[in-house]
TORKOL-4160 file (C-alpha; in steps of 0.2 Angstrom, whole numbers, padded with zeros to 4 digits, m for minus):
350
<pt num="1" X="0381" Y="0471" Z="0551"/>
<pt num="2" X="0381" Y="0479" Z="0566"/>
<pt num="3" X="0382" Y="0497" Z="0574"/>
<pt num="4" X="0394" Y="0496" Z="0585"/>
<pt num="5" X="0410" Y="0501" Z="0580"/>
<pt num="6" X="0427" Y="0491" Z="0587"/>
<pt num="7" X="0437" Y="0502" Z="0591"/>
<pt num="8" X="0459" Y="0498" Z="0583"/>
<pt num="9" X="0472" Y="0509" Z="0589"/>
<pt num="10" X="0484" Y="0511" Z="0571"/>
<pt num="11" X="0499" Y="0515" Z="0583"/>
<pt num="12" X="0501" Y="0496" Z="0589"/>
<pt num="13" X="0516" Y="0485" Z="0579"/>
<pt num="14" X="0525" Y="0495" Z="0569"/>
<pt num="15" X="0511" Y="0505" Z="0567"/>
<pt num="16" X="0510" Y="0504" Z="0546"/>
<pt num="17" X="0496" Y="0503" Z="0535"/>
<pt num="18" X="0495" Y="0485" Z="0539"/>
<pt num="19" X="0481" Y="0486" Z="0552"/>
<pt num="20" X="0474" Y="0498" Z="0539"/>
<pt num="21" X="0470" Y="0486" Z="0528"/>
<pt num="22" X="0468" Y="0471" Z="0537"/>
<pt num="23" X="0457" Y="0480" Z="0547"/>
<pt num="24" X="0445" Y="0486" Z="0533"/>
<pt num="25" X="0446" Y="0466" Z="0524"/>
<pt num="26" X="0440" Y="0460" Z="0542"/>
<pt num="27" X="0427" Y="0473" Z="0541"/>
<pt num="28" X="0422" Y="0469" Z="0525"/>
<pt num="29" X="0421" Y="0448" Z="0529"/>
<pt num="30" X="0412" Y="0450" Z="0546"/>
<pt num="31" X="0402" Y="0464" Z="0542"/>
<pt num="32" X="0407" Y="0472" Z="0558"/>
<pt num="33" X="0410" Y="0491" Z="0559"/>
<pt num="34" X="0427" Y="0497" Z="0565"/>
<pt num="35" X="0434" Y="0513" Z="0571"/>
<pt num="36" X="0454" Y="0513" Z="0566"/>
<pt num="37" X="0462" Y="0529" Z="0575"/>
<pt num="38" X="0482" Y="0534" Z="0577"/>
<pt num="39" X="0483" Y="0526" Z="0558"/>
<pt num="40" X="0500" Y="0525" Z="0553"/>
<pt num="41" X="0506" Y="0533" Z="0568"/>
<pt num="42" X="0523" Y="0525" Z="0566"/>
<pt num="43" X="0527" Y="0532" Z="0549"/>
<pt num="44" X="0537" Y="0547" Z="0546"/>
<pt num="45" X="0521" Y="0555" Z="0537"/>
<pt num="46" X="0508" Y="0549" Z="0547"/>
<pt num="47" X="0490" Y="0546" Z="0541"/>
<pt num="48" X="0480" Y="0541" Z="0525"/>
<pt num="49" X="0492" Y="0545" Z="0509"/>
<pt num="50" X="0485" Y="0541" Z="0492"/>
<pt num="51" X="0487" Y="0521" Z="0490"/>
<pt num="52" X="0479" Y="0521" Z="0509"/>
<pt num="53" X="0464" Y="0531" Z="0501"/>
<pt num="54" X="0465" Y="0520" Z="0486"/>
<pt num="55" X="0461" Y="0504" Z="0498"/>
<pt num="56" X="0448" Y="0515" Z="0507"/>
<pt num="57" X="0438" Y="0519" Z="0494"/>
<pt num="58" X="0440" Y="0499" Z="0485"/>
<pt num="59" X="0433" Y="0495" Z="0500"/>
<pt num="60" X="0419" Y="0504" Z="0503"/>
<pt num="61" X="0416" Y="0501" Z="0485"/>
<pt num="62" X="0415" Y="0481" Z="0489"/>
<pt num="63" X="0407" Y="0485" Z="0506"/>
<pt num="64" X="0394" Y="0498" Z="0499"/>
<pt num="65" X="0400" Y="0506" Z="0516"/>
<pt num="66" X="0395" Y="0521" Z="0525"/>
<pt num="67" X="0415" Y="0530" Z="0526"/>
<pt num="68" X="0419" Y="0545" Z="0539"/>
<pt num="69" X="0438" Y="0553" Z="0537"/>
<pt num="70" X="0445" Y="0546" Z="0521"/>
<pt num="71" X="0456" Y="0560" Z="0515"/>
<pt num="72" X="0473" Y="0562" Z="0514"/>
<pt num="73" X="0481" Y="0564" Z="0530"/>
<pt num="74" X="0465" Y="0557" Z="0541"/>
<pt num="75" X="0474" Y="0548" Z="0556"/>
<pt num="76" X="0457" Y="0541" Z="0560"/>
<pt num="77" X="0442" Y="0532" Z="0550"/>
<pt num="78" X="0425" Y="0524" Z="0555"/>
<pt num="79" X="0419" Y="0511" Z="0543"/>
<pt num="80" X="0401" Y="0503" Z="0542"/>
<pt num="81" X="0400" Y="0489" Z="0528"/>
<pt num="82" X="0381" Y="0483" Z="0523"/>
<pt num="83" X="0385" Y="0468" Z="0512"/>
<pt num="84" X="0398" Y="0462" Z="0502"/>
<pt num="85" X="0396" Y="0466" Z="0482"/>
<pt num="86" X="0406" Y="0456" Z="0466"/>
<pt num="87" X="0416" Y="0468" Z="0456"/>
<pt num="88" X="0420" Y="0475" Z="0441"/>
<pt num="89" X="0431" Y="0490" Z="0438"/>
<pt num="90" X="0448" Y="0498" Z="0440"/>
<pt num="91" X="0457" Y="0504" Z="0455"/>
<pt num="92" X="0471" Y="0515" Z="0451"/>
<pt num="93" X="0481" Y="0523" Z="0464"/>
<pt num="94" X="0488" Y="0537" Z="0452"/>
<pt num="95" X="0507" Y="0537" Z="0460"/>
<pt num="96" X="0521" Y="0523" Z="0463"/>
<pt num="97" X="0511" Y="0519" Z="0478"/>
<pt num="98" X="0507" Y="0500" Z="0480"/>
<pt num="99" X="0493" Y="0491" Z="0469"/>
<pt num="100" X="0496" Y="0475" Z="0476"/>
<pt num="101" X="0492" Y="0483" Z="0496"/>
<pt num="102" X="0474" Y="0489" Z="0489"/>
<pt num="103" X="0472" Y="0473" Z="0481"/>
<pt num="104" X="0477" Y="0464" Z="0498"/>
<pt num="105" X="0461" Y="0476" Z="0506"/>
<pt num="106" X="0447" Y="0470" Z="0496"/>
<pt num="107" X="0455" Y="0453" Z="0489"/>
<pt num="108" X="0448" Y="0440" Z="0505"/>
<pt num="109" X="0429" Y="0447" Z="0506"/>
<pt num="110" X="0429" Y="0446" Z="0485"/>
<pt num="111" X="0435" Y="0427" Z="0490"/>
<pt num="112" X="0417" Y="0424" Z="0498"/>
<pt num="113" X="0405" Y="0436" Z="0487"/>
<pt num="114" X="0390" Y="0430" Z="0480"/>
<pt num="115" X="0397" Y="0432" Z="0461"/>
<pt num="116" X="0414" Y="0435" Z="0452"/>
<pt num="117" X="0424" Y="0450" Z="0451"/>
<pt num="118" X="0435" Y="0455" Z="0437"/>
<pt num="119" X="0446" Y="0470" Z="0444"/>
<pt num="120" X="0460" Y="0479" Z="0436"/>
<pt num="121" X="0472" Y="0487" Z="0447"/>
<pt num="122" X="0485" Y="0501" Z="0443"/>
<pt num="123" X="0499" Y="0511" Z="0450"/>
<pt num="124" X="0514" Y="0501" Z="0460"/>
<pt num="125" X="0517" Y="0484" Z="0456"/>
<pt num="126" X="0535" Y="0483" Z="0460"/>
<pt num="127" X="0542" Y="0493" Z="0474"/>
<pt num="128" X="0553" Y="0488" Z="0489"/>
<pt num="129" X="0535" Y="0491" Z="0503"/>
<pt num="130" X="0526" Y="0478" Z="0496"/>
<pt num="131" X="0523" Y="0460" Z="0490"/>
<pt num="132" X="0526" Y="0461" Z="0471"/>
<pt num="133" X="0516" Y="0456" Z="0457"/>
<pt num="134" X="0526" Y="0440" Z="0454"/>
<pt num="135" X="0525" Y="0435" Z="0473"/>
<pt num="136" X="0506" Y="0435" Z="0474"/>
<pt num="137" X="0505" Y="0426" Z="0456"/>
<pt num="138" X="0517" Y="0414" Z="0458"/>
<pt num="139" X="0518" Y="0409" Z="0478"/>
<pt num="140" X="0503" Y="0417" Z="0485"/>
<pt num="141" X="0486" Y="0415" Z="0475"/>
<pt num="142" X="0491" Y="0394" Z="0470"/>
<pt num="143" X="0486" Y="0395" Z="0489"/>
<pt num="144" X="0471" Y="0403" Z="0489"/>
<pt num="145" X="0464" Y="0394" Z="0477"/>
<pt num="146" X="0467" Y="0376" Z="0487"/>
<pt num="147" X="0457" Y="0384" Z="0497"/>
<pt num="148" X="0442" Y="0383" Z="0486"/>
<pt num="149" X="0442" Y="0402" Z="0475"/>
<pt num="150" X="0449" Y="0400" Z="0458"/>
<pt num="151" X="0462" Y="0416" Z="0457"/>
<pt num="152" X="0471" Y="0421" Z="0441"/>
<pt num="153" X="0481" Y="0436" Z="0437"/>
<pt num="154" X="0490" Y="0444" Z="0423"/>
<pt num="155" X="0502" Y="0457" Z="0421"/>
<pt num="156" X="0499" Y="0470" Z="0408"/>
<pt num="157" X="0514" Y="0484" Z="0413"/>
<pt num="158" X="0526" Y="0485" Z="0426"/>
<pt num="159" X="0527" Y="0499" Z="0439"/>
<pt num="160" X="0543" Y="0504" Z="0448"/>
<pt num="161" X="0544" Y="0517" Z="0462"/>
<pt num="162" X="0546" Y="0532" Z="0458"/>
<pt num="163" X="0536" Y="0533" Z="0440"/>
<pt num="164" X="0523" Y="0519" Z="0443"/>
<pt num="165" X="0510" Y="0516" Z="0429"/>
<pt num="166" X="0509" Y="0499" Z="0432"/>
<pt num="167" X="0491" Y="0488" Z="0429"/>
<pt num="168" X="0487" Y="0471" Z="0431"/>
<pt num="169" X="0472" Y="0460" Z="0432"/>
<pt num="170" X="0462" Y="0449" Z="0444"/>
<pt num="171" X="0448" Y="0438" Z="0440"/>
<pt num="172" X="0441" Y="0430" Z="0455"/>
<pt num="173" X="0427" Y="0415" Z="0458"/>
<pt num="174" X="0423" Y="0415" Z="0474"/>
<pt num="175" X="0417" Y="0399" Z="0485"/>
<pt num="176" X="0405" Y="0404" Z="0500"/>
<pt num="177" X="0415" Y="0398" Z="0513"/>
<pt num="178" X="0437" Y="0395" Z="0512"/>
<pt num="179" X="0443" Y="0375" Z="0516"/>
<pt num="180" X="0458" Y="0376" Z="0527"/>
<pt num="181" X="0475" Y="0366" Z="0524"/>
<pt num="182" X="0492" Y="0361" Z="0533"/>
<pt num="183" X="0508" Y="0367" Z="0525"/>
<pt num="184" X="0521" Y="0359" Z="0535"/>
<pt num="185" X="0533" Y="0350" Z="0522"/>
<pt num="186" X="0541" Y="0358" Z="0508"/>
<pt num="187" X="0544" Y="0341" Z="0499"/>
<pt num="188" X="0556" Y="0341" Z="0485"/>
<pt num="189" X="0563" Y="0357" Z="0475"/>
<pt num="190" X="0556" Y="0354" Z="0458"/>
<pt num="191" X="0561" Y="0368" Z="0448"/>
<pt num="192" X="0574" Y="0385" Z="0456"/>
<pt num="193" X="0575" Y="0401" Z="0445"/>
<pt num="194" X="0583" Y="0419" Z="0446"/>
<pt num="195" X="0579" Y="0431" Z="0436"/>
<pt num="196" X="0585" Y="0451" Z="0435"/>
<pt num="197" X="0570" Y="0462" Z="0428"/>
<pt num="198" X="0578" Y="0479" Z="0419"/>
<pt num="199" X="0567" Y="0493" Z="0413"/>
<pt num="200" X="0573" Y="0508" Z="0404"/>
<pt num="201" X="0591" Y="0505" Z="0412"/>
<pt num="202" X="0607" Y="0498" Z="0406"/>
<pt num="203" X="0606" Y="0478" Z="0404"/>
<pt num="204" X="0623" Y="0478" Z="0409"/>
<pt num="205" X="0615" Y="0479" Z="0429"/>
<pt num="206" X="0604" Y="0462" Z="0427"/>
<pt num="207" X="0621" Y="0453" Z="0421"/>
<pt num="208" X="0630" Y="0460" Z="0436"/>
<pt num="209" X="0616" Y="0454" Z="0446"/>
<pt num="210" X="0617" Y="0438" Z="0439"/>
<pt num="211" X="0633" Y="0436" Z="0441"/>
<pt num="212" X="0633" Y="0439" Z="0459"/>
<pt num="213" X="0620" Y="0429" Z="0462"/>
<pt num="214" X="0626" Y="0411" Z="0453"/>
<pt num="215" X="0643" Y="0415" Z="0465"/>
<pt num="216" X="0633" Y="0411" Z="0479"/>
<pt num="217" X="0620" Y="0398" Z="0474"/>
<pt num="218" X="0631" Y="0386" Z="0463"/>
<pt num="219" X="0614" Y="0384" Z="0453"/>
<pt num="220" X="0616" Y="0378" Z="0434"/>
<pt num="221" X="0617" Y="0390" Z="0423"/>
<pt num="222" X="0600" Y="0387" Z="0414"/>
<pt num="223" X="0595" Y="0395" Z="0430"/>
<pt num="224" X="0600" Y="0412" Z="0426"/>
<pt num="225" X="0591" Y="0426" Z="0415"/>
<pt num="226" X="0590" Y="0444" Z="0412"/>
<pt num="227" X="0576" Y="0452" Z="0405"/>
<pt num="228" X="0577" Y="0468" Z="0399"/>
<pt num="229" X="0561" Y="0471" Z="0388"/>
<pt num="230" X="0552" Y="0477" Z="0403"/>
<pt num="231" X="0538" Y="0488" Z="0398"/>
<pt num="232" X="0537" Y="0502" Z="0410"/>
<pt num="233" X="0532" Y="0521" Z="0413"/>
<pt num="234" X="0549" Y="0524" Z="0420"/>
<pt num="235" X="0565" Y="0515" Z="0425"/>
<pt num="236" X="0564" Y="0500" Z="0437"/>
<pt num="237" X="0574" Y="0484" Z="0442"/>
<pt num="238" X="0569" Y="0469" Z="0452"/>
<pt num="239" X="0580" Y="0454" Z="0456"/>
<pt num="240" X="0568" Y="0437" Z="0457"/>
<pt num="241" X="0573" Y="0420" Z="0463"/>
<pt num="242" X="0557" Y="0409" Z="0463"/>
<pt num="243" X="0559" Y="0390" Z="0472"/>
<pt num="244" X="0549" Y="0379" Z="0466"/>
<pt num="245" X="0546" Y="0364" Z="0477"/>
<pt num="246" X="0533" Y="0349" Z="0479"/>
<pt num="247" X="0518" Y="0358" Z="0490"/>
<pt num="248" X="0524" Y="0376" Z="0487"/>
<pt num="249" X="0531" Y="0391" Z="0478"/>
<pt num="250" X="0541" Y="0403" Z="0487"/>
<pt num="251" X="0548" Y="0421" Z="0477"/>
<pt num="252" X="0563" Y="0433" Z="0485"/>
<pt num="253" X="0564" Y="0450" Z="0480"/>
<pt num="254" X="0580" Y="0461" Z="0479"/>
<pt num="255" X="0572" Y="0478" Z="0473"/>
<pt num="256" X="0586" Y="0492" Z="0463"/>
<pt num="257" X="0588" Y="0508" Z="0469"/>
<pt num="258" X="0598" Y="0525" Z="0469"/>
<pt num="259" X="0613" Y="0520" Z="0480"/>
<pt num="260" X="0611" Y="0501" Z="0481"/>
<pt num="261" X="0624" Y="0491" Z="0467"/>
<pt num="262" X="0618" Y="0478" Z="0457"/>
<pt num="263" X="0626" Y="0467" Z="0467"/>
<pt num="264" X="0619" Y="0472" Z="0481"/>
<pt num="265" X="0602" Y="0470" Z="0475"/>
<pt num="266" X="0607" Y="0452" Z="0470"/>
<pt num="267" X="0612" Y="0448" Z="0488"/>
<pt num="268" X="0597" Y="0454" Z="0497"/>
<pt num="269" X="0588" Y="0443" Z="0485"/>
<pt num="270" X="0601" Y="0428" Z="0490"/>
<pt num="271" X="0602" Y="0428" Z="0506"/>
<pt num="272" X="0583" Y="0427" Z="0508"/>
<pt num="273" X="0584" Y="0413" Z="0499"/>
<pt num="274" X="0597" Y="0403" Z="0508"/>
<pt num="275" X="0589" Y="0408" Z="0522"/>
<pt num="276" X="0574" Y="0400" Z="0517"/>
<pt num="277" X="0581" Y="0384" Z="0511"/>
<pt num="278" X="0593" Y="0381" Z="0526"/>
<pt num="279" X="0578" Y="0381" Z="0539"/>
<pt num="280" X="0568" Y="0365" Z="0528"/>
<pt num="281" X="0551" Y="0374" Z="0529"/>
<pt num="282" X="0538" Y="0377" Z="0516"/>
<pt num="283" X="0532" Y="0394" Z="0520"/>
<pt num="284" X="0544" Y="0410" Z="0523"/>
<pt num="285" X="0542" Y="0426" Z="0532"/>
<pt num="286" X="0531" Y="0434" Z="0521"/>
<pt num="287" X="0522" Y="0420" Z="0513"/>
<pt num="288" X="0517" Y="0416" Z="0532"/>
<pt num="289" X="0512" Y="0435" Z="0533"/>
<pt num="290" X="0501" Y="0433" Z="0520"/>
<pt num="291" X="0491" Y="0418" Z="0524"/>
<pt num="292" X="0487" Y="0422" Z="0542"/>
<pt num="293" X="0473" Y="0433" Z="0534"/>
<pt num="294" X="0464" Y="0419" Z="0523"/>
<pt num="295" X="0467" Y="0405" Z="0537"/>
<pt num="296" X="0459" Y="0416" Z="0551"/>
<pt num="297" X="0444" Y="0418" Z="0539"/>
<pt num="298" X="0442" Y="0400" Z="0536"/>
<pt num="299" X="0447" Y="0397" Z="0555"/>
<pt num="300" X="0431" Y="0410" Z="0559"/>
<pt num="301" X="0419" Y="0401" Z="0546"/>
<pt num="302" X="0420" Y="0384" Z="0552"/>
<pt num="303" X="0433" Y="0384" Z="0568"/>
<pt num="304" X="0446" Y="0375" Z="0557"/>
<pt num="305" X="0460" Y="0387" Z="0548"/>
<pt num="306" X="0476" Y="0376" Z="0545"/>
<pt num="307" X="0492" Y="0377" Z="0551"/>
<pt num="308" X="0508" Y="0378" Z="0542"/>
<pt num="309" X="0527" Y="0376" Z="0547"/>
<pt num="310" X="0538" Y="0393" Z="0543"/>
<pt num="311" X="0554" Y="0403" Z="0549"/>
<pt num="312" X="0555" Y="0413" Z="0564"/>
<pt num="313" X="0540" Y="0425" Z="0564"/>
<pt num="314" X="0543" Y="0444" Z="0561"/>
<pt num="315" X="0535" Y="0460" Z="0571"/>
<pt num="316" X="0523" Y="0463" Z="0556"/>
<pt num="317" X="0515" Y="0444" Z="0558"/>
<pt num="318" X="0514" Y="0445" Z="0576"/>
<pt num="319" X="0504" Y="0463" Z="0575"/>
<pt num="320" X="0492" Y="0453" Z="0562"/>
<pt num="321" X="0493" Y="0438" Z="0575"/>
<pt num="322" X="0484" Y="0451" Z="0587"/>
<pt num="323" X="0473" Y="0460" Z="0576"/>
<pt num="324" X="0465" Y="0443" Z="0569"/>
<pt num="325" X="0461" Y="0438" Z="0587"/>
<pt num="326" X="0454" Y="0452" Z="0592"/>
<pt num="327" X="0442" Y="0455" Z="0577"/>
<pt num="328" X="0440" Y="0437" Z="0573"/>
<pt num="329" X="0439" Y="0431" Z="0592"/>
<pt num="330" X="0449" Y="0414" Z="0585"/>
<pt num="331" X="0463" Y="0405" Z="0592"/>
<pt num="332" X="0481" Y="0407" Z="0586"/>
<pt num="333" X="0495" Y="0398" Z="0592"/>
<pt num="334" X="0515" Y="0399" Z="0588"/>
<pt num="335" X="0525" Y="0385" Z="0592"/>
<pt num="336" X="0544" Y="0388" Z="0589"/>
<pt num="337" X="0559" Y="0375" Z="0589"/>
<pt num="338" X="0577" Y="0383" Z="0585"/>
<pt num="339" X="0572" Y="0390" Z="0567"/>
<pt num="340" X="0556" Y="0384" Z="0565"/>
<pt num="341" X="0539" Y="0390" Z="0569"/>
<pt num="342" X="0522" Y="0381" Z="0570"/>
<pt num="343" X="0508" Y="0391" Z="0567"/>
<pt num="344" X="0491" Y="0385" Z="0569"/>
<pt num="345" X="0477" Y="0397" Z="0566"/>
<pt num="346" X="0460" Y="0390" Z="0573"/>
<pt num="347" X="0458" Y="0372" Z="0579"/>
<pt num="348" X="0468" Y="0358" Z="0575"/>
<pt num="349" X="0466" Y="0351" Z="0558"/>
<pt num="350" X="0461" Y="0330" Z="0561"/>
């Protein structure tokens, strides 16, 4: 660890709790102290709100950090990590805000720890800010553990915005040191699913979905289901479509909500989908987002972080491009061609 604190101004990108929490996770692996000030300045309420505080205190749990402004509307927070400690205990947010974003703060350093961690995390798991639960079970974590942790996850009790209450599980085994890898083909499309999630509410509104949904993608109709036994504190909808392809999982998410239709829903869903499938990559926007953390980590262990081929990059990746270089000091480069992007993180995989 050292004293000196790197300075990250929250304000740059779109200014969310992205840097936030990649910020702290960096922390966290390097053991480097960082000073994050304007946090969340782009939001309409800026500062630390409760699932921020949730991810703060995680992390300095993990870190057994020295913390200065984590309360509720700070806009600015030093953290000092000593050493990276194996967990096991609950985080609960206590509102619909995000689980899954608290897990994404502490998840890398637990990835390298000396020990495995058994966490249980509650609060959010579906709501339309964050990665799902199903998106970091089904496409993200068969990732991570390629990469030489073994990850497993189960969902005890889904959690909609407003009412949250959700909980689910993590156990983690760590590796001292992440393997890299190339994603560049898809390869073939082995298995391709949709799936409308009701809780509480009408099942009428996952067969509406449905039905909007197998008018666009011509799927069989062993494709399709509704499930509406959803355990939850309140009600909730989520429209799924999971491909399932050679090298790759990819899940699309249409969230319900006041003032959006079912079919509506469906169709964010969809076209996320055939947006993915039209430009022949294997990773798609926020897949990419997500494995730019794990691949700089690697790429700052032992030079080489992979590379893997995906769709045109959004603002949020690019911020995280930036931040990763500045704390990690690595190499990033992007490559596009039409619809395609090249991203290599570190030095060239041979």
């Amino acid at each position: 660890m050292t004293d000196q604190l790197h300075t990250i101004d929250g304000s740059q990108g779109e200014g969310g709790g992205q840097i936030l929490r990649s910020s702290l996770a960096l922390a966290l692996v390097t053991g480097r102290a960082v000073r994050l000030e304007n946090i969340r300045a782009g939001r309409e309420k800026p500062g630390l709100m409760r699932q921020h505080l949730t991810a703060v205190r995680a992390a300095v749990e993990i870190g057994a950090a020295e913390v200065e402004g984590d309360e509720i509307g700070s806009q600015t927070l030093s953290f000092r990590p000593t050493a990276i400690r194996p967990c096991q205990r609950t985080f609960s947010v206590g509102t619909a805000g995000s689980a899954t974003l608290v897990l994404q703060t502490i998840l890398p350093a637990l990835l390298i720890a000396d020990g495995p961690s058994e966490i249980v995390l509650e609060g959010g798991t579906h709501n339309p800010w964050a990665p799902p639960y199903d998106f970091l079970a089904q496409s993200f974590f068969p990732l991570i553990n390629r990469m030489g942790p073994r990850v497993s996850a189960g969902l005890e009790r889904h959690g909609f915005y407003p009412a949250g209450g959700g909980r689910f599980s993590v156990a983690i085994e760590p590796t001292p040191q992440l393997v890299g890898f190339e994603l560049l083909e898809r390869g073939e499309i082995l298995h391709r699913s949709a799936t409308a999630l009701v809780a509480n509410l009408s099942s009428r509104i996952g067969r509406r979905e449905i039905e909007a949904a197998a008018e666009k993608l011509s799927w069989p109709d062993s494709a399709f289901h509704v499930d509406a036994s959803i355990e939850s504190a309140g009600p909730g909808n989520v429209f799924l479509i999971e491909i399932h392809s050679e090298h790759v999982r990819e899940v699309f998410t249409g969230f319900g909500r006041l003032g959006a239709t079912a079919e509506r829903v469906a169709n964010e869903a969809v076209k996320e989908a055939r947006s993915y499938l039209a430009a022949g990559v294997p990773v798609g926007p926020y897949l990419a987002d997500q494995l730019l953390l794990p691949l700089g980590i690697a790429a700052w262990q032992t030079g080489q972080g992979g590379s893997f081929a995906t769709q045109p990059l959004t603002r949020h990746s690019q911020t995280h491009i930036d931040l990763l270089r500045s704390i990690l000091e690595i190499p990033i480069s992007v490559e596009r061609e039409g619809n395609c992007c090249l991203v290599t993180v570190g030095k060239e995989m041979r």
